[in-house]
Structures are given as C-alpha cells and as structure tokens.
C-alpha positions as CSV (number, residue, x, y, z in Angstrom):
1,X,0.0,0.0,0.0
2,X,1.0,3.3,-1.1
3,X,1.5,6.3,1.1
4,X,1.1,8.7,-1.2
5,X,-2.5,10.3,-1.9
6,X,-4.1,9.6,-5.2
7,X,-4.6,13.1,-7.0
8,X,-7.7,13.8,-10.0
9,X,-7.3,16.8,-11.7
10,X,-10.5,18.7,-11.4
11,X,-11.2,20.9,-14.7
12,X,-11.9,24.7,-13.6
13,X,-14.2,26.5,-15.9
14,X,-13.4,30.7,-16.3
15,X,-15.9,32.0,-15.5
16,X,-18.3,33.7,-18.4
17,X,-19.3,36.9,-17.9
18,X,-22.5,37.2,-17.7
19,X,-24.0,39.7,-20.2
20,X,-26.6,42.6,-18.6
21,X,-29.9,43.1,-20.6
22,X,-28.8,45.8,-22.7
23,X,-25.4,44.0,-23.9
24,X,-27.4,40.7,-24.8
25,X,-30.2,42.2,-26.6
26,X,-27.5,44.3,-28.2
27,X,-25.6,41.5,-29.0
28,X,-28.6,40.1,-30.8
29,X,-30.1,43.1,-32.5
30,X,-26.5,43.8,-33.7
31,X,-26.6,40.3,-35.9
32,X,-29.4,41.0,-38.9
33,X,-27.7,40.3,-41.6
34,X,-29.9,38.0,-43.5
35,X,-27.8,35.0,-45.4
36,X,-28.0,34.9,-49.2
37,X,-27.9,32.4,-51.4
38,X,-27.3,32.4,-55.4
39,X,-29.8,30.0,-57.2
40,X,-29.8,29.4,-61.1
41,X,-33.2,29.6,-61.8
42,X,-34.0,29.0,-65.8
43,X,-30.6,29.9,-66.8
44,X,-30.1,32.7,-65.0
45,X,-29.0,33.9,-61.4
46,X,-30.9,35.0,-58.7
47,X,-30.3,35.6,-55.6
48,X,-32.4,34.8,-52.4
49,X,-32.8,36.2,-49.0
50,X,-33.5,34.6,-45.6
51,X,-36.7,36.1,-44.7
52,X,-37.0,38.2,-41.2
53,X,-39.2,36.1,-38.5
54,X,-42.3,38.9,-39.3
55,X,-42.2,38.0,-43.0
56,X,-42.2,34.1,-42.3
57,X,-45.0,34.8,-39.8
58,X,-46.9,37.3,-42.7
59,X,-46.4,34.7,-45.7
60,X,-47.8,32.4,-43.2
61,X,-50.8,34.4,-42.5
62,X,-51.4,35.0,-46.3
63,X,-51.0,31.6,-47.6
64,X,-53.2,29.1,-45.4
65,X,-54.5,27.6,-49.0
66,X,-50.5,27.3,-50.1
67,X,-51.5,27.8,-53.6
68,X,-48.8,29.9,-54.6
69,X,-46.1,29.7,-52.3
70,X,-43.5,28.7,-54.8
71,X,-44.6,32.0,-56.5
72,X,-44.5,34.5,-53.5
73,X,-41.5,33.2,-52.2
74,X,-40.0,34.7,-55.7
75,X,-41.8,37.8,-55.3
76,X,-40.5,38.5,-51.9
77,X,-37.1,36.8,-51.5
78,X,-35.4,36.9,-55.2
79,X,-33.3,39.9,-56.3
80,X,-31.0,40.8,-58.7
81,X,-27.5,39.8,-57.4
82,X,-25.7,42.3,-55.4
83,X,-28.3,44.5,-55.3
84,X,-31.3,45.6,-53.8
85,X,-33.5,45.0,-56.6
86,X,-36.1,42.7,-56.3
87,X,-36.0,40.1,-59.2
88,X,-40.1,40.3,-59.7
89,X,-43.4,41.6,-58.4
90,X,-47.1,40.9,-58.5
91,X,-47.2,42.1,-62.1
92,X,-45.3,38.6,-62.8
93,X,-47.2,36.4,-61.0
94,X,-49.2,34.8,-63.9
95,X,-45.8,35.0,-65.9
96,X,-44.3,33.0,-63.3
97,X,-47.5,30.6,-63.2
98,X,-46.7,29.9,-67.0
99,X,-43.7,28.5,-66.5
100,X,-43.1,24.5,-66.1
101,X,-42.4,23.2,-62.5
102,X,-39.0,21.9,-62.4
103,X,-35.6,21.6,-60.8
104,X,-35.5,25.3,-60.9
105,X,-38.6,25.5,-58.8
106,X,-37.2,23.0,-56.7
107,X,-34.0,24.5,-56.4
108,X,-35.6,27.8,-55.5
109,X,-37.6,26.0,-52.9
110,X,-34.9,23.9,-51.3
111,X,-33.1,26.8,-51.2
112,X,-35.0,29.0,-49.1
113,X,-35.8,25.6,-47.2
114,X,-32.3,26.4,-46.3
115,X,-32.3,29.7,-45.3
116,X,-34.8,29.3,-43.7
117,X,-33.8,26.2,-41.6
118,X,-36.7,23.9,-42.7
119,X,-36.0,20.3,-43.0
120,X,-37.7,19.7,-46.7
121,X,-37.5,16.0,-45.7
122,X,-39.2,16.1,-42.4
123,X,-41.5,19.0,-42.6
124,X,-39.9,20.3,-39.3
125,X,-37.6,23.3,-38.2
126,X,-34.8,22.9,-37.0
C-alpha cells in the first residue's frame, strides 16, 4: 500500500461573464444580416434572401391555401445579385404561373428551405 495520496485533476471552468440586458439584446439586435444564397433559376442567377421572422409569420398568415407559395417566395425573397433590386413583383405572378415546375422550382424552394432552416424532408424546423 501506497503512502502517497491519489490526485484527480479537477477541470476549472473561467468563469463567463454574464451579459446585462442591454449587452445581450444588443448583442442580438447587432446580428441581422440576413444569409444569401445564389440559385440558377432558368438559366439565369438570382439571388435569395433569408426572410425576417415577421415576413415568415406574414407569408404564413397569407398563404393558409399554399396555392402559390413557390410563386410569392420569388416575389419576396429573389433579387437581382448584389443589389437591392427585387427580381419580380405581383405584375409577374401569372408569368411566373406559366412556367413548367421543375428543378429550378425546386431548387428555388430547397433553397429557401435552407435559409430558412426547414427540414424539406421532415417537414420540421430545426
């Protein structure tokens, strides 16, 4: 038998400053940039948004038949890459209802899937 002591080393956290209301909110509000992501969409580029929270809760509000969600999500979340210009408007919607569903569609949609955080598979959010 041994007469020296057995020793554990015991990892020791620093401690994390904890952040007052003000800095946490302002640590928050300070991160808006929305991600972007370039789609080809019938040959062409286009680039989508992420959406805010208040226009995933407003397309939700104004689709509950989902007839044209494919559509609007163009209309609100394409531009014209590295700009501010939005791609189309409501003047295009039958133009865009013209046009044969596709992997462009599908690419649109699985793209802002992914901006969005939706698991196309799954149906859920992550």
């Amino acid at each position: 038998m041994s007469n020296n002591p057995e020793v554990k080393a015991v990892a020791v956290e620093a401690p994390v400053k904890q952040l007052s209301r003000d800095e946490l909110r302002a640590a928050i509000f300070a991160n808006t940039k929305p991600k972007t992501l370039e789609v080809e969409f019938f040959g062409q580029k286009l680039e989508l948004r992420q959406p805010t929270v208040g226009e995933v809760e407003e397309l939700q509000r104004d689709e509950s038949d989902r007839k044209h969600t494919a559509i609007n999500t163009l209309i609100r979340y394409a531009y014209v890459p590295g700009t501010e210009e939005k791609a189309f408007d409501d003047a295009d919607i039958e133009a865009l209802r013209a046009l044969p569903w596709g992997k462009d569609f599908t690419n649109v949609v699985t793209s802002i899937a992914e901006l969005t955080g939706i698991d196309i598979g799954s149906g859920e959010k992550n």
